[in-house]
N, C-alpha and C positions, 0 to 999 in steps of 0.2 A: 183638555188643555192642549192646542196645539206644540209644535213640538218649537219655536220660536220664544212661546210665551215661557216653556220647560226651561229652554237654555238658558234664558235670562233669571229664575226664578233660582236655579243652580248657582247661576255666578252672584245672585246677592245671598244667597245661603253661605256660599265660599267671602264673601264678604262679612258679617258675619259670624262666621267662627275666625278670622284674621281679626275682628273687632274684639272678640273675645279672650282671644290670647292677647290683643294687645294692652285691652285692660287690667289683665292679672299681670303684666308686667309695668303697671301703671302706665301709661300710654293713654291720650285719649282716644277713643273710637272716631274712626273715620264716619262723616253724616252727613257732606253733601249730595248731591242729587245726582252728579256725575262719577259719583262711587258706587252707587247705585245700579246693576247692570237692569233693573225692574222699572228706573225712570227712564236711565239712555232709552228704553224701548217704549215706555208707554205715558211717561209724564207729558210730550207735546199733544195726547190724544185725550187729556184730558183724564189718564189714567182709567178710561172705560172699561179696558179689557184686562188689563192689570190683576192677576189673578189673586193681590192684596186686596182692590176693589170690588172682584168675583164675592170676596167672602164678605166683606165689612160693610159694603154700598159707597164707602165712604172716598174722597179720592186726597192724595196726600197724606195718606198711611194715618188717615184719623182713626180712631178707635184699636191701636194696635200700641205695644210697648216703645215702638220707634219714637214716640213723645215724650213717655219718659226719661228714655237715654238723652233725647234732646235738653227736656229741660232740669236734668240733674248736670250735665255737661254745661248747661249755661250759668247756673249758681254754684257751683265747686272748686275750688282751685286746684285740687288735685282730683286723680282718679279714684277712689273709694268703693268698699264692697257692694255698694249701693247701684252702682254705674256699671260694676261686674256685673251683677245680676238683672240689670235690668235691660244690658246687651244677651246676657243668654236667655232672656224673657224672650224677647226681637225674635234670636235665633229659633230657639222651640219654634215661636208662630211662622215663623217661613217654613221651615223643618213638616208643620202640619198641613199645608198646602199644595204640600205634594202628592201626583195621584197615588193612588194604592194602587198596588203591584201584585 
């Protein structure tokens, strides 16, 4: 992983765990695509090199928990354990993408 694709992969991990706390204070998680430091960098390319893509094939974080925060966020009116967990789901898979050290 170059060191561009690191940085951006950092700041949506640190997005993320800010989602995470924001949910345990009921808050909903931040889920656009410009909170995202992984799209600002790779969503105009089609997400190719997106190292969410590296692993899934997929592009627009298909096959990853980022669908279910989305579509429990869409049917809820509040924030619930559900929506907890399924932002610290997100975070783990970002969390495992990162190189070994």
């Amino acid at each position: 992983m170059d060191k561009e694709a690191l940085k951006a992969l950092r700041g949506s991990i640190k997005h993320w765990k800010d989602n995470v706390e924001n949910a345990k204070a009921g808050i909903f998680p931040g889920l656009s695509r410009n909170a995202c430091a992984l799209c600002n960098r790779f969503y105009e390319e089609d997400c190719v090199l997106c190292p969410i893509y590296l692993k899934t094939k997929k592009r627009y974080c298909k096959r990853t928990p980022f669908w279910k925060v989305s579509e429990l966020c869409d049917v809820e009116d509040e924030v619930n354990p559900a929506i907890l967990e399924a932002c610290q789901e997100e975070l783990k898979f970002l969390k495992s993408l990162l190189p070994k050290e």
